[in-house]
LUMPAZA-372335 format. One record per residue: residue number from 1; x, y, z of N, C-alpha, C in turn. Coordinates in steps of 0.05 Angstrom, whole numbers. Example, Ala and Ser with C-alpha at 12.3 -4.5 7.8 and 13.67 -1.06 7.14 Angstrom:
REM LUMPAZA-372335
1_264_-114_156_246_-90_156_264_-66_156
2_257_-45_142_273_-21_143_258_1_157
//
This chain:
REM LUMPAZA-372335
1_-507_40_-47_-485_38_-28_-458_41_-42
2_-442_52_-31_-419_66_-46_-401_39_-48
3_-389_26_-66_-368_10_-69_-348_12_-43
4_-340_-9_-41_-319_-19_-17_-295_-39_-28
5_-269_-28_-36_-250_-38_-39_-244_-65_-20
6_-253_-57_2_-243_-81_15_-250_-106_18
7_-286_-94_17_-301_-114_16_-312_-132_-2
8_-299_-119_-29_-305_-135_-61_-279_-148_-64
9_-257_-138_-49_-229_-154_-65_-219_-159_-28
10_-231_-181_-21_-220_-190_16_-196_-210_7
11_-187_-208_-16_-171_-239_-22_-135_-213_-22
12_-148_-190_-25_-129_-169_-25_-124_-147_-1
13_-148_-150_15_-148_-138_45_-153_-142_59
14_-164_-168_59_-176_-186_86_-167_-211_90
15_-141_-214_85_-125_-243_92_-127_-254_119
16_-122_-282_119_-128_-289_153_-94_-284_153
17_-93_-286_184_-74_-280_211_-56_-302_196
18_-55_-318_185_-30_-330_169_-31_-334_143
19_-3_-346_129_4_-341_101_-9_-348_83
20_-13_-335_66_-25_-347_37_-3_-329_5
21_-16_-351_-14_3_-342_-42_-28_-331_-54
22_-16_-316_-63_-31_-289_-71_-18_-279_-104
23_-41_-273_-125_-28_-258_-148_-52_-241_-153
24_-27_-215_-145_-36_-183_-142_-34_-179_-176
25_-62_-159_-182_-56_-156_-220_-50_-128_-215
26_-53_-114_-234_-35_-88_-237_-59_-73_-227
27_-45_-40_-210_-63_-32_-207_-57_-3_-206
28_-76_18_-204_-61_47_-207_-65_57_-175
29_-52_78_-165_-51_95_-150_-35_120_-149
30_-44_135_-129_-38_163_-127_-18_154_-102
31_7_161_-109_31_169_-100_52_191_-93
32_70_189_-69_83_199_-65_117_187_-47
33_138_195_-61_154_185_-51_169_201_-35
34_188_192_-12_205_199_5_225_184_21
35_227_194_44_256_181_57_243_182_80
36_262_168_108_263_178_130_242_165_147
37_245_169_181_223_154_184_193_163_189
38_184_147_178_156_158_183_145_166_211
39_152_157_238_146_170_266_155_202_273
40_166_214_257_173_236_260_142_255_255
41_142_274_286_119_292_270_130_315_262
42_118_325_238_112_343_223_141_333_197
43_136_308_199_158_293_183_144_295_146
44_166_282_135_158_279_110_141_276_98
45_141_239_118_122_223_110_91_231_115
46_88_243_147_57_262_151_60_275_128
47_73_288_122_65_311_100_53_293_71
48_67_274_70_56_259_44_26_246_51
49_23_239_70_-3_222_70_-24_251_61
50_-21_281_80_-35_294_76_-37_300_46
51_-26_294_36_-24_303_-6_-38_286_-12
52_-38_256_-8_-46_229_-18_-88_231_-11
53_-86_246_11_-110_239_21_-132_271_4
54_-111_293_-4_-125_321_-22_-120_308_-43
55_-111_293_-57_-123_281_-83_-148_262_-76
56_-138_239_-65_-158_226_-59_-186_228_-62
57_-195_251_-38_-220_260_-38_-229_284_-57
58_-215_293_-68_-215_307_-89_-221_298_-113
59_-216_269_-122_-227_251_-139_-254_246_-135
60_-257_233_-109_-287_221_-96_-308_240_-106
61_-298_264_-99_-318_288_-84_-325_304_-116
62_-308_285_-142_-310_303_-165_-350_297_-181
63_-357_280_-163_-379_283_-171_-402_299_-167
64_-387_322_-153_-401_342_-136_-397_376_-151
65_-379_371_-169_-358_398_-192_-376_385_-219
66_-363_403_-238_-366_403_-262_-346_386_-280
67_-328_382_-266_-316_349_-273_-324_331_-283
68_-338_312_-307_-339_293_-300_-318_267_-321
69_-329_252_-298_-293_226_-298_-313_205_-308
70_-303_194_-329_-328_177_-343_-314_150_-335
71_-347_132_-333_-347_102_-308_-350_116_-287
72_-344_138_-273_-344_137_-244_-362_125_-233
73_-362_113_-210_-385_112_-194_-373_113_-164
74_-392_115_-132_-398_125_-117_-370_95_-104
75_-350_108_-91_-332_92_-77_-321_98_-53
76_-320_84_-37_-305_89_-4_-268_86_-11
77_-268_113_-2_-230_112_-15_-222_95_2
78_-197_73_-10_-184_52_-4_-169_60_18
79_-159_36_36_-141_44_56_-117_64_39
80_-93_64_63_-68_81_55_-53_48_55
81_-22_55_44_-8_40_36_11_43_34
82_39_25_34_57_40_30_87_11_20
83_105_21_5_123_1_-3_142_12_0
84_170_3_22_186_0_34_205_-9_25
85_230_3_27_259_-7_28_283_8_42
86_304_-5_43_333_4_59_348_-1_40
87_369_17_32_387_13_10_423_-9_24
88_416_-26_15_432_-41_15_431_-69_33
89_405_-76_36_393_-86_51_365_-103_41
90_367_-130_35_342_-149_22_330_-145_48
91_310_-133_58_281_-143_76_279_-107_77
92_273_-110_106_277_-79_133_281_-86_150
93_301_-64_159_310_-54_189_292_-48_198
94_276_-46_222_261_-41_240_279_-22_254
95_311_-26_267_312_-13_288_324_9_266
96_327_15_254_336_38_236_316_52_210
97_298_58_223_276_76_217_277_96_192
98_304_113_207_310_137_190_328_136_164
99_337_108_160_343_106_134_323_87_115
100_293_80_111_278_86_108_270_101_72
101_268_87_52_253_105_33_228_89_28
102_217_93_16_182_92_22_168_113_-8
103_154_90_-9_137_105_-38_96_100_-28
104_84_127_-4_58_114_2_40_114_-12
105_26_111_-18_1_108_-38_-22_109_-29
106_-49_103_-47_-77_106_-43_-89_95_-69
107_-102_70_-66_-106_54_-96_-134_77_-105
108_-131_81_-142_-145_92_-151_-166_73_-161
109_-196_81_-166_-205_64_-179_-202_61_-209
110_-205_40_-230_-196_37_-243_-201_54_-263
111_-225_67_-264_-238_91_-286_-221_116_-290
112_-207_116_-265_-196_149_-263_-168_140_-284
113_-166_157_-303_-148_154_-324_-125_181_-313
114_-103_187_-328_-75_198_-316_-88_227_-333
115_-108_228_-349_-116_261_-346_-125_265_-326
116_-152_253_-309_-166_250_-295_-155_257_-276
117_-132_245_-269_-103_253_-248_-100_273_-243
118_-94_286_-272_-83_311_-267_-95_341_-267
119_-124_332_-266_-146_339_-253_-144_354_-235
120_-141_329_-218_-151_325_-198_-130_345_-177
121_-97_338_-189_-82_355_-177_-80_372_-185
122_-90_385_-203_-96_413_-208_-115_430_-192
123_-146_417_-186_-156_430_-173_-153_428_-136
124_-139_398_-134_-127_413_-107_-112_432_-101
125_-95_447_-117_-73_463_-112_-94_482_-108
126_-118_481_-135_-123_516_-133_-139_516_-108
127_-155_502_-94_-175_499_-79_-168_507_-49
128_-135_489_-42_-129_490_-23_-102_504_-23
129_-90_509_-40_-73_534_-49_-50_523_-34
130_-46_493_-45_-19_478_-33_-4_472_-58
131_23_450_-51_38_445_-77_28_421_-71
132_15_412_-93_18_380_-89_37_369_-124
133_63_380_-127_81_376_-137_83_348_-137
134_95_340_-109_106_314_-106_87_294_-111
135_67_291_-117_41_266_-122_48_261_-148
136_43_235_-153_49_229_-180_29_204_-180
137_23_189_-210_2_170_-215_26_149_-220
138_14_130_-204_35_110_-211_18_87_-208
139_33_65_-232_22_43_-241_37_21_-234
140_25_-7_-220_50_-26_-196_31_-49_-212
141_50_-67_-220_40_-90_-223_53_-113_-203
142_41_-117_-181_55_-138_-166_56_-163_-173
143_48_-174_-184_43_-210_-185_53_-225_-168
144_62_-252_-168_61_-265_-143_65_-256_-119
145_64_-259_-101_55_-250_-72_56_-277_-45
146_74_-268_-26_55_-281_-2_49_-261_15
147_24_-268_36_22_-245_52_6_-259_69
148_8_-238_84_-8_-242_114_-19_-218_131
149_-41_-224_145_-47_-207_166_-32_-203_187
150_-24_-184_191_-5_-173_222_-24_-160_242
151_-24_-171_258_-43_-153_283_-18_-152_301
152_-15_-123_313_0_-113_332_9_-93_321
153_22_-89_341_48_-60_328_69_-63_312
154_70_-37_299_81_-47_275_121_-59_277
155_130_-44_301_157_-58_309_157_-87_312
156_129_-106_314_136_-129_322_126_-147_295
157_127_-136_270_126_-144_239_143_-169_233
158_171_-163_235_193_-185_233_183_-217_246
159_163_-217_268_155_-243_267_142_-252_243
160_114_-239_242_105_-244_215_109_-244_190
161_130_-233_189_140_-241_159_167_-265_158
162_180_-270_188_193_-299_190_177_-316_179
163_147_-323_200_128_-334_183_121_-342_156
164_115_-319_150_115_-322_111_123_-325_100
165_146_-314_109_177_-330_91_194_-361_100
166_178_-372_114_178_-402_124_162_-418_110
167_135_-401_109_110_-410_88_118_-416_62
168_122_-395_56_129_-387_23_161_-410_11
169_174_-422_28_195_-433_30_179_-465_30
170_164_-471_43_153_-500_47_136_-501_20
171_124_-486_4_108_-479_-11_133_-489_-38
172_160_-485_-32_167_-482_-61_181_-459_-71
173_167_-431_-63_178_-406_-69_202_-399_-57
174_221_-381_-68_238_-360_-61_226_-331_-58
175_233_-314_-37_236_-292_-37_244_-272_-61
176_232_-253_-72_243_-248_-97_234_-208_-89
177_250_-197_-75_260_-170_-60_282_-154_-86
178_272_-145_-90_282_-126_-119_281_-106_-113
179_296_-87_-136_287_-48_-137_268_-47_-148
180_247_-61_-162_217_-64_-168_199_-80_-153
181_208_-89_-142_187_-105_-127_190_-104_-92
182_179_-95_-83_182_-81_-52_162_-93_-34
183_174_-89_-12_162_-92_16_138_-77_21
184_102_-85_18_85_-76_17_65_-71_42
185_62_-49_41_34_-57_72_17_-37_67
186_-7_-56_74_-34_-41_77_-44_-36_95
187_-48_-6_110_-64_4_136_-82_1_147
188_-96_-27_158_-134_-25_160_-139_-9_182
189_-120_-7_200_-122_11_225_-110_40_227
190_-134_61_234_-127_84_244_-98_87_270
191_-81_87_267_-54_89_289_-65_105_316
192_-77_128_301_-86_147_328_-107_143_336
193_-129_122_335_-153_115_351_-143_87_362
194_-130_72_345_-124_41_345_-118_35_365
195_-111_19_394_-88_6_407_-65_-5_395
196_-47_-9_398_-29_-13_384_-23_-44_382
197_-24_-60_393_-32_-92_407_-65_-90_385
198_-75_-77_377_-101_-85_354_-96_-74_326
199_-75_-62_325_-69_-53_297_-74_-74_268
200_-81_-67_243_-84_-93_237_-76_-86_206
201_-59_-91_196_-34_-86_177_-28_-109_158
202_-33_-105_133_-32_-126_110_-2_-132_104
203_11_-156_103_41_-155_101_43_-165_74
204_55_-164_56_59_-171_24_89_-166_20
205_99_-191_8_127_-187_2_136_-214_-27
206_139_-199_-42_147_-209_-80_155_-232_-76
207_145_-265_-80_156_-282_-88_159_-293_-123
208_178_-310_-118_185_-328_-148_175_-364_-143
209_178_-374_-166_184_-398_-160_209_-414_-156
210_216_-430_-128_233_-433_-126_252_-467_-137
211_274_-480_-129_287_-504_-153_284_-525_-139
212_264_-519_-109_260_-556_-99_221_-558_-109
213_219_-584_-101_189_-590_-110_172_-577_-82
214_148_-566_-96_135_-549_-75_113_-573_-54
215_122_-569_-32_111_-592_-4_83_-582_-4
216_59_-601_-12_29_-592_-3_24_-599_29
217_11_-577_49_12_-576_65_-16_-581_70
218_-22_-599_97_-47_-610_94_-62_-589_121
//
């Protein structure tokens, strides 16, 4: 049975419906960055997921070529993902979409090394005779963390992360929103099959420790 990201690391994709502190270790993925908002079609951001997803399976599928990627073994590619910011601005704007930069991703498994990468985007270009220029391998070490599950649409986020950041505050922590450390979400739900009221969206956002004594919550 092919490995399941989600289902070996649930402490990283299967959070319950409220907050928990979380420490994310480093991890690699195939990336792409941009601007703008992602509801736009035939927007940026579509265009990136489509790059993210010809490497992707282009990796998976390398055990099928004359490739081979040593450790590989047989994996269900990880959700999509993506880390968020607004320039000049600690959280996100919701109602201002289009200013918006965004770096989305696709976690690699850990075997695929940055030749392996470049592989990989090599033989997508020739295969499918696109640019996948803009993909790049990038390495995120998040560490501390709170997060939570969001079910709904994604405009109505800002509750759930009041939440967390109420949590994360009773806990002890500060908010700790940097140009390295970003506003994170993980996709468990398809948008275009989903209801939108069932969407179900991993929320992750960088904490520190904070200078009062942390309240245990019973």
């Amino acid at each position: 049975m092919a490995f399941d990201f989600k289902k070996e690391y649930k402490e990283f994709y299967m959070p319950k419906a409220k907050p928990e502190i979380v420490t994310v270790p480093k991890m690699s993925y195939i990336a792409v960055r941009g601007t703008g908002d992602p509801n736009v079609e035939g927007g940026e951001y579509k265009a990136a997921i489509g790059l993210l997803y010809g490497i992707a399976f282009t990796i998976k599928m390398s055990k099928k070529g004359n490739h081979r990627i040593e450790g590989y073994f047989d994996y269900v590619v990880p959700p999509l993902e993506g880390f968020w910011w607004q320039d000049g601005i600690n959280g996100i704007d919701y109602s201002h979409k289009e200013t918006f930069n965004w770096i989305s991703v696709i976690r690699l498994p850990d075997f695929v090394t940055e030749d392996d990468f470049r592989w990989a985007v090599g033989e997508a270009a020739e295969k499918k005779k696109q640019d996948f220029s803009k993909v790049e391998f990038l390495t995120y070490d998040e560490g501390l963390c709170v997060q939570c599950m969001h079910i709904g649409c994604y405009d109505n986020e800002p509750a759930t992360v009041s939440m967390m950041h109420e949590f994360m505050e009773q806990q002890g922590y500060e908010l700790d929103l940097t140009d390295k450390r970003l506003h994170h979400e993980i996709y468990l739900s398809d948008a275009r099959k989903v209801a939108p009221e069932k969407l179900k969206t991993v929320i992750r956002h960088p904490i520190k420790a904070g200078n009062k004594e942390v309240q245990v919550l019973s």
